[in-house]
N, C-alpha and C positions, 0 to 999 in steps of 0.2 A: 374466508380463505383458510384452506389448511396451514399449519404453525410448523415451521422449517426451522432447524437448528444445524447451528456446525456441530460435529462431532467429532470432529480429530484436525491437528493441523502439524505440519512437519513442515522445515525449512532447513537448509544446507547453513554449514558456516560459511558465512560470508570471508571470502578473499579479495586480495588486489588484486589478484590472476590465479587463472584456473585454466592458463595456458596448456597445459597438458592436458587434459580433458574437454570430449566434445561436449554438446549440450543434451549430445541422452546420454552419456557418461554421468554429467552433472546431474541430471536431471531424475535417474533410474533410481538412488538411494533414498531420495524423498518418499515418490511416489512407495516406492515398499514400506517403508516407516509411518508413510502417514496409512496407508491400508492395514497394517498392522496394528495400527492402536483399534482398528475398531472389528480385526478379525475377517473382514471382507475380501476377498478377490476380485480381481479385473473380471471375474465375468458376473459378478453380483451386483456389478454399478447398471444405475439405470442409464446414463446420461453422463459426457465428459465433456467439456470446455476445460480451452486454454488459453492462455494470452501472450503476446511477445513480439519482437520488433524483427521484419525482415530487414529493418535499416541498420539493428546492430550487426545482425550476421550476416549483413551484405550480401543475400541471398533470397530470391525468390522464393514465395511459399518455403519459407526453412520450419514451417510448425510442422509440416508433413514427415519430416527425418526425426522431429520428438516423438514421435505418436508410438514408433520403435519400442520408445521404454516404456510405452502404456501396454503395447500388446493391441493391435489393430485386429487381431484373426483369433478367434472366429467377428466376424464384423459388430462394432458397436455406433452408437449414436453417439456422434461426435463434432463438439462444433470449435468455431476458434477466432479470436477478436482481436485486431493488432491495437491492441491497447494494453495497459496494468490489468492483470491478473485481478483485479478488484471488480472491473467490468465483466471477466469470464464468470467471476460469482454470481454479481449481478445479473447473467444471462440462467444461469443454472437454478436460481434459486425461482425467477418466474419459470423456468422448467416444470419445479416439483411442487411450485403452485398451484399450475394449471393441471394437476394430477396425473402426467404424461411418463412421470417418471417417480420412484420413490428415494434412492440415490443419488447420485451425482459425485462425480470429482472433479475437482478444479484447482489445475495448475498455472506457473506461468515462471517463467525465469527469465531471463539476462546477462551478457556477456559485453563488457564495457569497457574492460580492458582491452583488446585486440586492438582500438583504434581512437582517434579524437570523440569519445562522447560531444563534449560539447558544442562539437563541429555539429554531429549526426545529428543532435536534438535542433539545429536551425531550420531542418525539413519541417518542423511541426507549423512555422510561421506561412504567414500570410504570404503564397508564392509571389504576388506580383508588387508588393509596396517593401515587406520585409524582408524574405527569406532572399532578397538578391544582394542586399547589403551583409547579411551572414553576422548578426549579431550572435554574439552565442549565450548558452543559461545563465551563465554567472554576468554577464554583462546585461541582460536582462532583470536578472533578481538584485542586482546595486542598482537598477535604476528603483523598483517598488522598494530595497532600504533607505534609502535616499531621499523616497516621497514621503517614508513613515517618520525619519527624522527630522525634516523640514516643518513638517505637522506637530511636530511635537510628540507623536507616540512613542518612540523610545528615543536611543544615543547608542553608542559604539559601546558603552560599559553594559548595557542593559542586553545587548545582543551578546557582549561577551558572555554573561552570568547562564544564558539559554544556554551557550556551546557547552558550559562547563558542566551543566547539572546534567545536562542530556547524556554527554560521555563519562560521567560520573555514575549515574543509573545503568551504565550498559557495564557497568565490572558484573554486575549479577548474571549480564545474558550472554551465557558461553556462545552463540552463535553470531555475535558482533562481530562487526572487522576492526573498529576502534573504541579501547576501554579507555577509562581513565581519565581525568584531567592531563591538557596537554596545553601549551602557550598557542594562543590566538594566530601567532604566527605573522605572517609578513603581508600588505595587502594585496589581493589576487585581482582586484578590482574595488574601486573605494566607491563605499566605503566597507565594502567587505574583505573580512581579512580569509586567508588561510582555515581557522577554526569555525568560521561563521559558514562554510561549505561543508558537503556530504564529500566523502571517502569515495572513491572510483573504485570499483568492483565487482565482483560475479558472485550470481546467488542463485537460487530457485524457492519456492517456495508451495505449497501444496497443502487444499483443506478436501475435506469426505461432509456433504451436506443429508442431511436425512429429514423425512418427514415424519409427523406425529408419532407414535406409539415405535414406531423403527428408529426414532433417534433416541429412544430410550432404551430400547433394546443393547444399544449399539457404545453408549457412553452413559458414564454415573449422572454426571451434571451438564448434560447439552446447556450451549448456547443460543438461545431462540433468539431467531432474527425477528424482532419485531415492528422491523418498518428500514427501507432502504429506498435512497434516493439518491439520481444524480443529475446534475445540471451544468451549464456550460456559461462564460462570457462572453461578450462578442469578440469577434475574431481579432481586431485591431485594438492594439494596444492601445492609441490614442485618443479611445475613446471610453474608457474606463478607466475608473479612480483606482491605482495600486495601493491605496493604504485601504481596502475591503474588500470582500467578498460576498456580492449579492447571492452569487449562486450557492456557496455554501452553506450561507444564512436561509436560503430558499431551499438546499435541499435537505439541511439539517428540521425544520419545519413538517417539510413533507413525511420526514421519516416517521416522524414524531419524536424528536430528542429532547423539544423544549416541553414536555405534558407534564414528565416529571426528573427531575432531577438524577443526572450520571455520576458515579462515583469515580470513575476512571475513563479515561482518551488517550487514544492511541490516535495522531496526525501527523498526516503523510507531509510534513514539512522540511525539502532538504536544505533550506537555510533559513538561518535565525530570525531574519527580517520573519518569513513566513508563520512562522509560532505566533508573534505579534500580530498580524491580523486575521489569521486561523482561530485565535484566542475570543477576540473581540466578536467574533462572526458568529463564532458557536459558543457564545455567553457560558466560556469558563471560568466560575469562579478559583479562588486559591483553595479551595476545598478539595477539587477535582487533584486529583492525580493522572497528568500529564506525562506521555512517551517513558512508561517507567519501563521499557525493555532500551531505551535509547533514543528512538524511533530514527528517522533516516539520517541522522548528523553521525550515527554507529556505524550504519550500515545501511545503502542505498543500491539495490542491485533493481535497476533500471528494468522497468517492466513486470518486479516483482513487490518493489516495496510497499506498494496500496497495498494489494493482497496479504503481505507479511504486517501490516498493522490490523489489519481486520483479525489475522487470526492470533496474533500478541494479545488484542481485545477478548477476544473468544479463549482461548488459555487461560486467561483470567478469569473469567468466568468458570471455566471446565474446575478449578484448582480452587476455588470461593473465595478468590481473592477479590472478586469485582460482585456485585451483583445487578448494577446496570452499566452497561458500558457501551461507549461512543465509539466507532472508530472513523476513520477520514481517509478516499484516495483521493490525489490530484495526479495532473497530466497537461501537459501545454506549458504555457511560460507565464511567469505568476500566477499560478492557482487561476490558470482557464477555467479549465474543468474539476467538478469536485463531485465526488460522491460521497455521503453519509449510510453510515449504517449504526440503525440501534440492536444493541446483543443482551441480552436478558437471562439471567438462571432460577431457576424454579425453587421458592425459598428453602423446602425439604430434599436432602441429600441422602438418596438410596444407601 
C-alpha cells in the first residue's frame, strides 16, 4: 500500500457559542490556515471529505452550504459522512490508498450550542426500544460510570483526578474552551458530577492528507498513518458489558497499535468514566502520555472532536514531540463505535 501521512492540521477556538457566526463563517478560517501550512490551494486538492450532523443544524443536507468555504467551482471530488470528521479521514485516506487521488482535505465541524445537544444525541439510539424513552448522553454515560464502579474499576475520586489533569493539560492548548483546574462541581447525573462532563460548544476542525514523496514535499515531519481502524458495538445497550470496549480493543489490533509500543494518545473520551475503559482497552501504560492537548473534557465540539484528537496526535508528531502515536474517535453512546489510528514520524528530521 502506498504510505499516507497528515500534513498539516488546523482547528477553530473552541466556544460555548459561535452564535453569531454561520458554519462557513466558522468553518472558512480553518480551511485557509490549514491550506496554508502546507502552501496548497483548493484547486491542488485531489479529493475532500467532510463530516457533520444534519441533526445539529436542524437541516437537511446543511454540508452542502459548507462546501461554500471550500470553493465547490470549478468542480471538485467531494464526498461527506454524517459522522466525526474521524470517519471523513478515514474515507479520504482509502482514497489516496487506492491511488485515485494524491491529496485530500478533510474537514468536519459542529454547532451545539443553538439547541439541547443531549436531546439531539438520543436520535443515535435504537429507534424502537430506546430512542422512544429519550435517555440522553450524560444519563447514558452514568449508567457505564456506574458499572465501572460497581466493578471495582475506579470511584468518584479517581474520575475526579481524570477531570483535573485533563483541564490541567489544556492551560498549554490555546484552542480549548475550558483550562485550568476547576471543582467537580454539583452532580449532573450520579454518579457523574459537573467536572466529570465535556463543555458544550462550537468548533471545526480541519487536516490536508498527502501521499509518499508529496507529503514530504509539503511538510518537515509528516505524520504517516500507519494502520487505521474502525469497528462498532451492537446496537443495544443491554447487551454489552459497559465497563469495555471490544471493538476498540479490536480496532486498536487491526491498526496495529499493539506491534510496538506508543508514546502518546489522544482519546476521544467526553467523560471520565470513558478514559477508564478506553485505558484498559488500548493497554495504556503510565508511560504513555494521555489527552495532553486536554482532549474532549477541554473541548468537545460535537462532530469534530475524533477528528481534532487525530490531528492533536499528528501535531505531535509534526513538532517531535511524539514519535509513535495513537489516537481514538468514538460516536454513539458509550463508546459504540470506535476508531483507531496509528501516526508514526520518520526518525530523521529534514
Amino acid at each position: 500500500m502506498r504510505d499516507v501521512a497528515i500534513v498539516a492540521f488546523a482547528q477553530t477556538d473552541h466556544v460555548r457559542s459561535s452564535e453569531a457566526l454561520s458554519e462557513v463563517e466558522m468553518l472558512m478560517p480553518v480551511l485557509h490556515d490549514v491550506l496554508g501550512r502546507t502552501g496548497l490551494r483548493t484547486g491542488d486538492i485531489g479529493f475532500t471529505c467532510s463530516g457533520s450532523s444534519d441533526y445539529l443544524a436542524g437541516r437537511a443536507f446543511s454540508f452542502t452550504m459548507a462546501l461554500d468555504g471550500v470553493g465547490a467551482w470549478p468542480p471538485i471530488a467531494e464526498s461527506h459522512v454524517e459522522m466525526d470528521g474521524a470517519w471523513a479521514l478515514y474515507e479520504a485516506w482509502v482514497e489516496l490508498l487506492t491511488g485515485e487521488a494524491d491529496t485530500a482535505l478533510v474537514y468536519s465541524y459542529g454547532k451545539s450550542s443553538p439547541g439541547s445537544v443531549r436531546d439531539v444525541l438520543t436520535r443515535q439510539l435504537d429507534p424502537y426500544y430506546l430512542a422512544p424513552l429519550w435517555p440522553d448522553s450524560v444519563a447514558l454515560a452514568a449508567l457505564q460510570a456506574q458499572a465501572l464502579i460497581d466493578a471495582g474499576e475506579t470511584d468518584e475520586q479517581a474520575l475526579a483526578a481524570i477531570a483535573a489533569r485533563s483541564r490541567t493539560d489544556a492551560e498549554d492548548n490555546p484552542h480549548a474552551q475550558l483550562r485550568g483546574p476547576r471543582p467537580q462541581g454539583d452532580y449532573v447525573v450520579r454518579p457523574l458530577r459537573t467536572g466529570d462532563c465535556p463543555p458544550v460548544g462550537d468548533g471545526a476542525a480541519a487536516v490536508v492528507l498527502a501521499a509518499g514523496d508529496r507529503a514530504r514535499e509539503l511538510c518537515e515531519r509528516p505524520a504517516w498513518i500507519r494502520g487505521m481502524d474502525h469497528r462498532i458495538e451492537p446496537h443495544a445497550l443491554g447487551v454489552r458489558d459497559l465497563t469495555d470496549s471490544p471493538s476498540a480493543r479490536l480496532a486498536a489490533e487491526r491498526a496495529g497499535a499493539f506491534e510496538r509500543p506508543v508514546d502518546t494518545a489522544e482519546l476521544h473520551a467526553p467523560f471520565t468514566s470513558q478514559e477508564v475503559v478506553l485505558r484498559r482497552a488500548l493497554r495504556l501504560g503510565d508511560s504513555v502520555r494521555v489527552n495532553a492537548s486536554g482532549g474532549a473534557l477541554a473541548a468537545n465540539p460535537v462532530m469534530a472532536a475524533g477528528l481534532v484528537r487525530i490531528g492533536e496526535a499528528a501535531a505531535a508528531v509534526h513538532r517531535g514531540a511524539s514519535h509513535r502515536a495513537l489516537a481514538h474517535a468514538t460516536s454513539g453512546p458509550c463508546l459504540q463505535q470506535n476508531l483507531v489510528a496509528v501516526l508514526e514520524g520518520e526518525p530523521h528530521v529534514r
